[in-house]
C-alpha positions, 0 to 999 in steps of 0.5 A: 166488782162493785158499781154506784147507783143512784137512789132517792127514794129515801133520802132524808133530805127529800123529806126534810125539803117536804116537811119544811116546804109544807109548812113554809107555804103554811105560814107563808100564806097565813102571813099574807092572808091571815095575819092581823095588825094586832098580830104584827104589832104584837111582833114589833111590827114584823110579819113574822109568818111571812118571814119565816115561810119565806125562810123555810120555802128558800130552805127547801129549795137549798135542800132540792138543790143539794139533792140533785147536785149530790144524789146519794150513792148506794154501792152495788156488789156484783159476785163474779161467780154468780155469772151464768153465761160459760168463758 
């Protein structure tokens, strides 16, 4: 007899999302703050640090997503004969 649980503790795809998601916010907020128009003109005039955190943040949440849609599954087996109450 073998049932299903749920785990996600160490789902890579939770780390994934965190590592991604951290420096998402990083670029995200050196795009807004601390990007220079010497910076953006360097990069054909667009924000390139802003672009690509807003990018990895919309990663990270597809990686939330697909977590919660499908958790992983780890089987559990239950021996019969380890039963303690007597038939």
């Amino acid at each position: 007899m073998s049932t299903e649980t749920r785990t996600s503790a160490f789902d890579i795809r939770l780390i994934i999302a965190v590592l991604t998601g951290v420096y998402g916010i990083v670029l995200t907020v050196l795009g807004l703050f601390v990007t220079s128009a010497d910076e953006i003109d360097k990069s054909a005039g667009v924000n390139i640090n802003l672009w690509t955190g807003l990018a990895l943040i919309v990663v990270t949440l597809l990686f939330v997503v697909w977590v919660r849609l499908r958790p992983l599954r780890i089987p559990v087996h239950h021996d019969e004969e380890d039963t303690s109450a007597p038939h």
